[in-house]
C-alpha positions as CSV (number, residue, x, y, z in Angstrom):
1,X,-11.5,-19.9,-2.4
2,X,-10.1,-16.7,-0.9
3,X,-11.8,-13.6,-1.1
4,X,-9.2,-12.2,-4.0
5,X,-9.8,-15.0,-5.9
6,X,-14.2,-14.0,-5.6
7,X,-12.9,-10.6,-6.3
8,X,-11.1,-11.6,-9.7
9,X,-13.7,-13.7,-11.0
10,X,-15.9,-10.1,-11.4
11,X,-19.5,-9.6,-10.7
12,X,-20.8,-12.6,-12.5
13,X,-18.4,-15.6,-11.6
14,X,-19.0,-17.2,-14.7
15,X,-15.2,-17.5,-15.1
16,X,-12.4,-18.9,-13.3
17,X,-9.8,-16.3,-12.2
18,X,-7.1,-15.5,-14.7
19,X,-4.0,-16.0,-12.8
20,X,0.2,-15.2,-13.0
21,X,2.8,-16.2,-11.1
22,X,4.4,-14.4,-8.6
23,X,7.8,-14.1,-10.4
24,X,6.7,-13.6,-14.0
25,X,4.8,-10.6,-12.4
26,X,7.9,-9.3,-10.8
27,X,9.8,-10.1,-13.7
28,X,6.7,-8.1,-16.0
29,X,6.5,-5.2,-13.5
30,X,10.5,-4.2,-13.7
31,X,10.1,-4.3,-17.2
32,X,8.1,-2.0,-17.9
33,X,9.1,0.4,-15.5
34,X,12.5,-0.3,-16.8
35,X,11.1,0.4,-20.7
36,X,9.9,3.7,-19.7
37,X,12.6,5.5,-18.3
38,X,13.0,4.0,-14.7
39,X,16.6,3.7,-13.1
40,X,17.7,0.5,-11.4
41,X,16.6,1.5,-8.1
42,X,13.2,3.0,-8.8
43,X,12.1,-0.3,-11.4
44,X,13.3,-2.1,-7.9
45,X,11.5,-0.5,-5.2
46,X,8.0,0.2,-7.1
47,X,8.3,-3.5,-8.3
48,X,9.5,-4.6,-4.7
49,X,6.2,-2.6,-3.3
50,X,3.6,-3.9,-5.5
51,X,4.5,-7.8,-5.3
52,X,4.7,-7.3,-1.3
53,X,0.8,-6.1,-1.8
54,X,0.2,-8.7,-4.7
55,X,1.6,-11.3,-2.4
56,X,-0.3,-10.7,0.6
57,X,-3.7,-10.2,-1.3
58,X,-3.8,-6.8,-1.5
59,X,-4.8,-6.1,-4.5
60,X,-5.9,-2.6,-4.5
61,X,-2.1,-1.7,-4.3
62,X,-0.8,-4.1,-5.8
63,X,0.5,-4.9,-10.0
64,X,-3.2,-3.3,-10.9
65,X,-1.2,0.0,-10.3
66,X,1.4,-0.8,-13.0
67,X,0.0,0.5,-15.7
68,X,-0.5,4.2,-13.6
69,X,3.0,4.2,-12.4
70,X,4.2,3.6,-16.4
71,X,1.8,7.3,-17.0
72,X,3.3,9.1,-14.4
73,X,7.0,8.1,-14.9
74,X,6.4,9.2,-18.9
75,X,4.5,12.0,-18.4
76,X,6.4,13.7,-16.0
77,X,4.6,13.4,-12.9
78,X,7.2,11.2,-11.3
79,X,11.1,11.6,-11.9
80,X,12.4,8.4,-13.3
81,X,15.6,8.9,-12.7
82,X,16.2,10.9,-9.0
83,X,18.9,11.7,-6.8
84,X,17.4,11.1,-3.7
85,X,19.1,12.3,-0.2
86,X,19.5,13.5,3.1
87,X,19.0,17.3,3.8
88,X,18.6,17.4,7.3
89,X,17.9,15.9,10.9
90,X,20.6,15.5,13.9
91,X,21.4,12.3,16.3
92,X,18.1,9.6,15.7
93,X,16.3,12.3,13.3
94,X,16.8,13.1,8.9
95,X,14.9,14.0,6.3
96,X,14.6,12.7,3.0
97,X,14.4,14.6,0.1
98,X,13.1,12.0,-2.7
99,X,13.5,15.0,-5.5
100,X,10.1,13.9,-7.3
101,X,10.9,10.2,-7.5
102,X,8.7,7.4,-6.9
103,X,7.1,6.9,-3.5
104,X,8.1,3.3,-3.3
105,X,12.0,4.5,-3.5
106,X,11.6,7.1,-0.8
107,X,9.3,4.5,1.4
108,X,12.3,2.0,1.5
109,X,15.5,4.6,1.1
110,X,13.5,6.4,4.2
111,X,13.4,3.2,6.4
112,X,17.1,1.8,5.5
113,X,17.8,5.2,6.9
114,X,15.1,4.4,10.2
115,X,17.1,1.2,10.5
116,X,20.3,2.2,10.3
117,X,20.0,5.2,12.9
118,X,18.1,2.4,14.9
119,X,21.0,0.4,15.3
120,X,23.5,2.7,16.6
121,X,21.1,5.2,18.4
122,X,17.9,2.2,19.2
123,X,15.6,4.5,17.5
124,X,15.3,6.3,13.7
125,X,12.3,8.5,12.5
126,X,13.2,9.6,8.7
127,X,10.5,12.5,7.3
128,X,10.2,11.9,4.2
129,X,9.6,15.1,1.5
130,X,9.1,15.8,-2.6
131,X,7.7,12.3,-3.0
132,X,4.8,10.0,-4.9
133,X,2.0,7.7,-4.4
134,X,3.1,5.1,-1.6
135,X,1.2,2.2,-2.5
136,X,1.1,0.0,0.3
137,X,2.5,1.3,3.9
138,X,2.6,-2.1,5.3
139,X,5.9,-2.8,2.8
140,X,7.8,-0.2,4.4
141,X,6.9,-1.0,8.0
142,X,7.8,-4.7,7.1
143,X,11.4,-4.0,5.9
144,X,12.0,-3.2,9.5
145,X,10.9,-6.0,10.9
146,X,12.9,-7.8,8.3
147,X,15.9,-5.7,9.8
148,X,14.9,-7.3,13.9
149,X,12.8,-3.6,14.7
150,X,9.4,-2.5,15.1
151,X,8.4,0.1,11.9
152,X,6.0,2.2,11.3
153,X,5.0,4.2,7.9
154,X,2.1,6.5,7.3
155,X,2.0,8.9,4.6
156,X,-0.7,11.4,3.5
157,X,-2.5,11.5,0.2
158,X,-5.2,13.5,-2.0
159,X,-8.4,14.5,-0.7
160,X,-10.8,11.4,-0.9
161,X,-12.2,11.1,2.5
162,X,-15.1,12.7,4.5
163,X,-14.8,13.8,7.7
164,X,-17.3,12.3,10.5
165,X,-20.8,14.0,9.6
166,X,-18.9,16.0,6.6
167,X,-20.4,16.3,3.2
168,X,-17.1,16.9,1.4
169,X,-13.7,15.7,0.7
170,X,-11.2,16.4,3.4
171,X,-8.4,13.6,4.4
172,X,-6.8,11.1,2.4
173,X,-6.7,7.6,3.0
174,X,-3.6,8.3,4.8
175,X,-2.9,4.9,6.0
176,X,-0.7,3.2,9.0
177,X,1.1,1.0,9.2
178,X,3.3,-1.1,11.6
179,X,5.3,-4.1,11.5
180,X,6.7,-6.3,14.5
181,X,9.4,-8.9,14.2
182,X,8.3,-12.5,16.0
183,X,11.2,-14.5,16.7
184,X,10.3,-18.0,14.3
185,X,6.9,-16.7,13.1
186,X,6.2,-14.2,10.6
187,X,6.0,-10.1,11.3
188,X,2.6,-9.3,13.5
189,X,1.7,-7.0,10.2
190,X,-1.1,-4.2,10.6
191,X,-1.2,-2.3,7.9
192,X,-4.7,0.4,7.6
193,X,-6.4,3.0,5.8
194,X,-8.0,5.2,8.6
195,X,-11.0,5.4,5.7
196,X,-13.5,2.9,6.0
197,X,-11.9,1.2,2.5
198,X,-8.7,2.6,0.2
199,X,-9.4,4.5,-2.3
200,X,-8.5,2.1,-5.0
201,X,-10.6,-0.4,-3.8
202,X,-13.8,1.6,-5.0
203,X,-11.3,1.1,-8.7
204,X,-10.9,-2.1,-8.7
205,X,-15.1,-2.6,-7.7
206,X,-15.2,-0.4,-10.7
207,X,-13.0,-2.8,-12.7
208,X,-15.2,-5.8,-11.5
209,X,-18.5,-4.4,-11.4
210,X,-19.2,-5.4,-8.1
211,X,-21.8,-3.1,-5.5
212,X,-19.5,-1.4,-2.6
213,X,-20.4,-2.9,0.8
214,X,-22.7,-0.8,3.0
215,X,-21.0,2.6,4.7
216,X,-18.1,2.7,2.8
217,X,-18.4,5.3,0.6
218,X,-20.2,8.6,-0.3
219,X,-22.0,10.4,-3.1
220,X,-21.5,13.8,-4.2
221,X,-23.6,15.1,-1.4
222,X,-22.3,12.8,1.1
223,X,-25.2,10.4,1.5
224,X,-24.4,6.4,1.6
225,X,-24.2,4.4,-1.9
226,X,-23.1,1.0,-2.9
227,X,-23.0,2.2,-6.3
228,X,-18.8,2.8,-7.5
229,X,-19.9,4.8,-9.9
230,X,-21.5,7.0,-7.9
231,X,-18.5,7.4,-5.1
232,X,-17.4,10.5,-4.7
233,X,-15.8,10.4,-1.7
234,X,-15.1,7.6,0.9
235,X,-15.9,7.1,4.9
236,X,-13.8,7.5,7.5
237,X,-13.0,4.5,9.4
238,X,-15.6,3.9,12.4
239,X,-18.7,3.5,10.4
240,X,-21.2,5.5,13.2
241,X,-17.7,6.2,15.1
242,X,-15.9,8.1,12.4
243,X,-14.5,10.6,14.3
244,X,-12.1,8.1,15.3
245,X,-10.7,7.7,11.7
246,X,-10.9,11.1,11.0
247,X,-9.4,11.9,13.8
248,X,-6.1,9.0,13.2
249,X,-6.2,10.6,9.6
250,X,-5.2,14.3,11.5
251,X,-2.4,12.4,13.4
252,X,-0.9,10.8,10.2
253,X,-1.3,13.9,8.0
254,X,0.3,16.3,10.7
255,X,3.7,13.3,10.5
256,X,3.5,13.4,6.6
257,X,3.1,16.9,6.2
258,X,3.4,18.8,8.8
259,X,6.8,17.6,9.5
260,X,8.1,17.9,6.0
261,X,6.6,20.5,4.6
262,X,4.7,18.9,1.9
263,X,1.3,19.5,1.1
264,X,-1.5,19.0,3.3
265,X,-4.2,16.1,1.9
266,X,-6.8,18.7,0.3
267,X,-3.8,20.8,-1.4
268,X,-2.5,17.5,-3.4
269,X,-3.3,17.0,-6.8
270,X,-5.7,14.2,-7.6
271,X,-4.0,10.9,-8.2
272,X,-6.0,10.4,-11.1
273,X,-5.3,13.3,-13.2
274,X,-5.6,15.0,-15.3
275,X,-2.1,16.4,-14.8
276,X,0.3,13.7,-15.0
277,X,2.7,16.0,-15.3
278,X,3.1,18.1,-12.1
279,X,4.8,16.6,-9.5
280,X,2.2,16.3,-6.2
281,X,5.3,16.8,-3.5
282,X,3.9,14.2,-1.0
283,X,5.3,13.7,2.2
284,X,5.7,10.8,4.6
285,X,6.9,9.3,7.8
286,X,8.8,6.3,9.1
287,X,10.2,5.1,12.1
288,X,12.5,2.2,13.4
289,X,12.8,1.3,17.0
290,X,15.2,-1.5,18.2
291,X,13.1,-3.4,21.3
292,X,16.4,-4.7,22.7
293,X,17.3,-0.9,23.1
294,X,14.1,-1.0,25.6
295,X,14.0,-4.1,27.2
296,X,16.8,-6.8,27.9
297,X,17.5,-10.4,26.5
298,X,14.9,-12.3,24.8
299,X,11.8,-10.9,27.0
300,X,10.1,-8.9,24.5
301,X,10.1,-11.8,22.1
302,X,8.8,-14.1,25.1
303,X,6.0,-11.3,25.5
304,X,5.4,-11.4,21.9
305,X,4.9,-15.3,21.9
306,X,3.0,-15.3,24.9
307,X,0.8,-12.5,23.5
308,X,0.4,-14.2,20.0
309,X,-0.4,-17.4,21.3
310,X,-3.2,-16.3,23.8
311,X,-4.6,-13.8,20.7
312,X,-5.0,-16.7,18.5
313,X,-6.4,-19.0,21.4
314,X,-9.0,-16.9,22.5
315,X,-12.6,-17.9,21.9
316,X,-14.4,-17.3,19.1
317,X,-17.6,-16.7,17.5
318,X,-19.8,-19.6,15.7
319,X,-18.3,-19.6,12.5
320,X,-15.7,-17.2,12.8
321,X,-12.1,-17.5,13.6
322,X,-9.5,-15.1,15.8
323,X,-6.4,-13.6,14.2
324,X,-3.7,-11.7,15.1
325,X,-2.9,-8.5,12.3
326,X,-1.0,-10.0,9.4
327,X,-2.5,-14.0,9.6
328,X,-5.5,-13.2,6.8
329,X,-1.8,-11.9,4.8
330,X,0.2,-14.6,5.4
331,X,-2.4,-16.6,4.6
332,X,-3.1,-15.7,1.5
333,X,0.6,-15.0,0.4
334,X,1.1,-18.9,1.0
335,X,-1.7,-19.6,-1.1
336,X,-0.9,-17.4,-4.0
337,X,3.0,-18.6,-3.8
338,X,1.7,-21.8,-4.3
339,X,-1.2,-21.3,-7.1
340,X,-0.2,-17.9,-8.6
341,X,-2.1,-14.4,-8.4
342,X,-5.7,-14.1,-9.5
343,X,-6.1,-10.5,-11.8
344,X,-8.8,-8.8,-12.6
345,X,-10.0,-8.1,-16.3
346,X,-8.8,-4.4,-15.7
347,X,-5.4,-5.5,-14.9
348,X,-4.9,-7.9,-17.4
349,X,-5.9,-5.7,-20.2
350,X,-3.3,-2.9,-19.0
351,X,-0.7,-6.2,-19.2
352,X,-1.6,-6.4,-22.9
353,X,-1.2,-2.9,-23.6
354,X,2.2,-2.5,-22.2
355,X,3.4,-5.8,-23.2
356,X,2.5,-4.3,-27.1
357,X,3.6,-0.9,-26.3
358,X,7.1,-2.1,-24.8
359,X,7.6,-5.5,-26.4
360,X,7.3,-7.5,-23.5
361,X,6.5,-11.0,-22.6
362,X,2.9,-11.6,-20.7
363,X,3.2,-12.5,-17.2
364,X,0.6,-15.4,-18.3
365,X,-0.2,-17.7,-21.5
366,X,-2.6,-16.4,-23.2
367,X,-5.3,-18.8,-25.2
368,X,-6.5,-19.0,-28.9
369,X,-9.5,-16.4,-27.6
370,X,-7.6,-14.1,-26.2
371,X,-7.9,-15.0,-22.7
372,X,-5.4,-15.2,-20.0
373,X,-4.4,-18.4,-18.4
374,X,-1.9,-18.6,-15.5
């Protein structure tokens, strides 16, 4: 059983996981956006970024976000509807104005752009400005492997994360993320909060009722709890080396904001409210780079399978097993194409809601008691 699938069963495991497949929850998710407002483009690229995180198992930013990205497009929050384009930049350089639209649409519109530049020039960096929650960074840097370059995404977010020996909100989760193509595997995938655990993880915990694991999060004065409840704030990557996190969460705030001019993390409006209504005017940054611009014939990918292979040979641990970034993904993503996607009570109640708000088919059956089956 995969760790999702513990996850999903919620703090008693008295119950099987409820589970959907993979394309009735993409069909579900465009839906719904669709039903509220969405254009083509930004039902498309929301829906596109939460099954890449469904997919791979991660859950946290995955369908369970649905159900906020239908508030924000209605209230106001996030422009359904946007005309997103370029403002600026010369030679491998642009920015991207996303004018208040979903962060999913200027994630991949920012990277088409990477990639493109990448081809003629070997290497694209897009800042990315006036945009929304990113959900998973990993689905941007992926889409340039997908495209034969190496990617990288990170974008800032709302203050949620403690600096090393700070008692108080500072960072966001501001993640990384970087994606590298592997001629007949899948993408070497590394995709990271530089907190100890994303934000919505201490959510979905919330959702299953589950105790946080040890020096992850913070209470209102800062000290340790396993509590969700209590979490006010979260760790910074390192555990009793945190300045390390903190310190990767300065580097990928000064590319989100600092280079777009968009807020910096403890200036942006909470993702959970209560204004739905304001636009938070994130930024964000990606970058494609062609390896054949660097290097000649088929010797990076001969590095790569050299490196991969030796990673994933290496000796390990009693009981534990080696893996390159991305395998625990892939992993999982062949398991859940093959069995469907295990949700969590939260996220199957928000299903119900919008199916009855918007008319919708479930994304599952559901049973004479009420209960989800897959």
């Amino acid at each position: 059983m995969s760790p999702a699938d513990i996850e999903a069963r919620g703090a008693t495991g008295d119950a099987p996981p409820r589970r959907a497949g993979l394309e009735e929850l993409d069909r579900f998710c465009r839906a719904a956006l669709a039903a509220v407002g969405a254009d083509e483009a930004t039902a498309d690229a929301a829906g596109r970024a939460m099954l890449h995180a469904t997919r791979l198992g991660v859950d946290s930013h995955g369908v369970r976000l649905l159900d906020h990205y239908v508030r924000v497009l209605a209230e106001g929050r996030v422009n359904p509807r946007p005309q997103v384009r370029l403002v600026g930049g010369f030679g491998a350089v642009a920015s991207l104005d996303v004018d208040d639209g979903h962060g999913a649409l200027g994630g991949y519109r920012g990277m088409e752009e990477a990639v493109r530049l990448a081809q003629s020039l070997g290497l694209g960096a897009v800042s990315i400005r006036n945009s929304s929650h990113f959900g998973a960074a990993g689905a941007y840097a992926l889409a340039a492997a997908e495209a034969g370059c190496i990617g990288l995404a990170v974008c800032n977010s709302d203050s949620f994360v403690r600096l090393h020996d700070g008692a108080e909100r500072f960072h966001g989760t501001n993640p990384i993320a970087c994606a590298v193509p592997v001629a007949g595997q899948r993408p070497w995938l590394l995709d990271m909060a530089t907190s100890s655990i994303p934000f919505n993880r201490i959510q979905l915990y919330r959702s299953l009722g589950r105790a946080l694991p040890d020096g992850v999060a913070s209470d209102a004065e800062g000290r340790d709890t396993r509590d969700p409840e209590l979490a006010q704030m979260l760790a910074p990557l390192g555990g009793a080396f945190g300045y390390k996190g903190a310190g990767l969460a300065g580097l990928v705030e000064i590319l989100s904001a600092a280079l777009s001019g968009m807020k910096l993390s403890m200036e942006i409006a909470p993702m959970t409210g209560p204004d739905f209504g304001t636009p938070r005017a994130l930024g964000a940054f990606v970058l494609a780079l062609r390896p054949d611009a660097l290097i000649e014939g088929d010797s990076f990918q001969e590095t790569m399978a050299r490196y991969l292979a030796s990673l994933r040979g290496s000796t390990a641990r009693d009981g534990a097993a080696v893996m390159a970034p991305g395998d625990r993904e892939w992993a999982e993503a062949e398991r859940r194409e093959r069995a469907g996607v295990p949700l969590d009570p939260a996220t199957i109640e928000s299903f119900r809601r919008l199916a009855g708000r918007f008319g919708l088919a479930l994304p599952f059956e559901e049973t004479a008691d009420g209960a989800g089956n897959g």
